[in-house]
N, C-alpha and C positions, 0 to 999 in steps of 0.2 A: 647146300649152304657153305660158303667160303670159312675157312678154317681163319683164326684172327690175324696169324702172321700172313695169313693172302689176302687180304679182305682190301679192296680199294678197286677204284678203276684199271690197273696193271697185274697183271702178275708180278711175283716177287721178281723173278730175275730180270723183269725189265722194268728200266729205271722210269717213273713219271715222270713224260715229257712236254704236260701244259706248261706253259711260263719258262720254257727252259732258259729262252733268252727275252731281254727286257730292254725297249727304248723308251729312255725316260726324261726330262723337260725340265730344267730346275732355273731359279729364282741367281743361285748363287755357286761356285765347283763342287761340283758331288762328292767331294775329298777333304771337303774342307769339315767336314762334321755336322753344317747344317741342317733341319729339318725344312727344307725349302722344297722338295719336288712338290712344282705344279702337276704333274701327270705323266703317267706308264702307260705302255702300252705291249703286251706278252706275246709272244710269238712261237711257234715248236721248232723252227730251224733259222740255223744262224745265216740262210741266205735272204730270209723274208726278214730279218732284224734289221742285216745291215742296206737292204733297200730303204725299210722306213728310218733309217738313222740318215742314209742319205740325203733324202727328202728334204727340200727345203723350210724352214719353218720361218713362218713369218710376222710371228706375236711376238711384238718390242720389250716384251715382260719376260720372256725366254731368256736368260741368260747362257745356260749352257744344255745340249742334250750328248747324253750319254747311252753307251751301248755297253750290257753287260751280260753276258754269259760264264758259263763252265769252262769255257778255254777264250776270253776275249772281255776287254775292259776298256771303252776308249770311249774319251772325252773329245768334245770338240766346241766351239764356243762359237754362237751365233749370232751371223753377221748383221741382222738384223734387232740386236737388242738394240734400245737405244736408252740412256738413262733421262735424255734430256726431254724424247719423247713422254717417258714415265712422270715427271717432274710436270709436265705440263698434265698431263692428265688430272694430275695429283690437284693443282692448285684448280682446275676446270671443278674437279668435285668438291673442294675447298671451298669454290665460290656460290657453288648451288644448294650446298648445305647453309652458307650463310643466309643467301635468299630465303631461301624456306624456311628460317627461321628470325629472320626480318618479317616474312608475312603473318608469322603463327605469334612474335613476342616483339615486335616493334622493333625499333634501333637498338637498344637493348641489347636485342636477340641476336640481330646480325654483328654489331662487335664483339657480343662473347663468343660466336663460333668464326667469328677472325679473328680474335686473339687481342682485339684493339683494347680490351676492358684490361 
């Protein structure tokens, strides 16, 4: 039975190394203090981190993906965001939510979920 200061998947003197480095997906700069990461993803070495930081990404909701480890921290911002794209999505779901409440609550329904009321 492992004694409590050994007790883990490591021995003590070697440091845990899941998640040592992390490429991560965010909404807005990861410096700025928001709670925006869309998603991480953990890696054990900082060669496999910065392959997937390289990686293209190509979801227009990405604003910036960052790479962060014990010795490395870099931001880089993705040339595929696009805000205008987002903008159009936004009023697509804007407008399907009207409908569907056009169908379920009459005219009514669809100017209050467009704002027209």
């Amino acid at each position: 039975m492992p004694s409590p200061s050994n007790a883990g998947p490591y021995p003590q003197d070697e440091p845990a190394k899941a998640g040592a480095y992390s490429v991560n997906q965010w909404g807005s700069h990861p410096d700025a203090g928001n709670d925006d990461c869309f998603t991480g993803e953990d890696f054990l070495t900082r060669e496999e981190a910065e392959a997937a930081f390289d990686k293209e990404v190509h979801d227009c909701y990405v604003m910036y993906i960052e790479l962060d480890g014990p010795d490395v921290h870099e931001v880089r911002r993705n040339p595929h965001y696009s805000r205008r794209q987002i903008a159009l999505d936004e009023a697509a779901e804007r407008s399907e939510r009207a409908m569907q409440a056009g169908m379920a609550f009459g005219c009514q329904g669809y100017n209050e979920e467009m704002g027209y009321d």
